[in-house]
N, C-alpha and C positions, 0 to 999 in steps of 0.2 A: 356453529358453536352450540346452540340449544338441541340439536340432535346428538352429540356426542354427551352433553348433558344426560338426556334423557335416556340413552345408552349403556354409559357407566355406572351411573349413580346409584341405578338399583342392582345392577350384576356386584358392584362391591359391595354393596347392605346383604345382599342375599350370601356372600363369598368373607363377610364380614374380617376383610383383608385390612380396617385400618381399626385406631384404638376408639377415637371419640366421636362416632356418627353425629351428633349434636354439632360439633366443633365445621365440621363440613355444611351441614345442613344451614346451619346460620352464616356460613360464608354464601352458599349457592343460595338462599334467601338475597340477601344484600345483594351480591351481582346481580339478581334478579331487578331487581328493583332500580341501583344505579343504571342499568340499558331500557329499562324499561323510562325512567325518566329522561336517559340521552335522544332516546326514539321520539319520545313528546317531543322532546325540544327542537329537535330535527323537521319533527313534524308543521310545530307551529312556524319555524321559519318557514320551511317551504311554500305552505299553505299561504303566509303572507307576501311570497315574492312569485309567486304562483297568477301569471295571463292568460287568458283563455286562447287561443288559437283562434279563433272563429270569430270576436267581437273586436 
């Protein structure tokens, strides 16, 4: 997903194919942010249910 992001987003700013760059940028900010907190969270579970192998 973040490469097709980072794909698009400037070939349509550049091709300035939609009406309110703003209106986009403050969604792909948000989704940013909401995966970026689901990732934490994913993260700190893991990291708590997380055994060594070797101990």
């Amino acid at each position: 997903v973040p490469v097709v992001v980072v794909s698009n987003v400037p070939a349509r700013l550049l091709a300035k194919s939609f009406d309110q760059p703003f209106g986009l940028m403050s969604k792909l900010i948000i989704a940013s942010m909401v995966i970026f907190c689901l990732s934490r969270a994913f993260w700190s579970f893991a990291l708590k249910r997380y055994s060594s192998a070797s101990s």
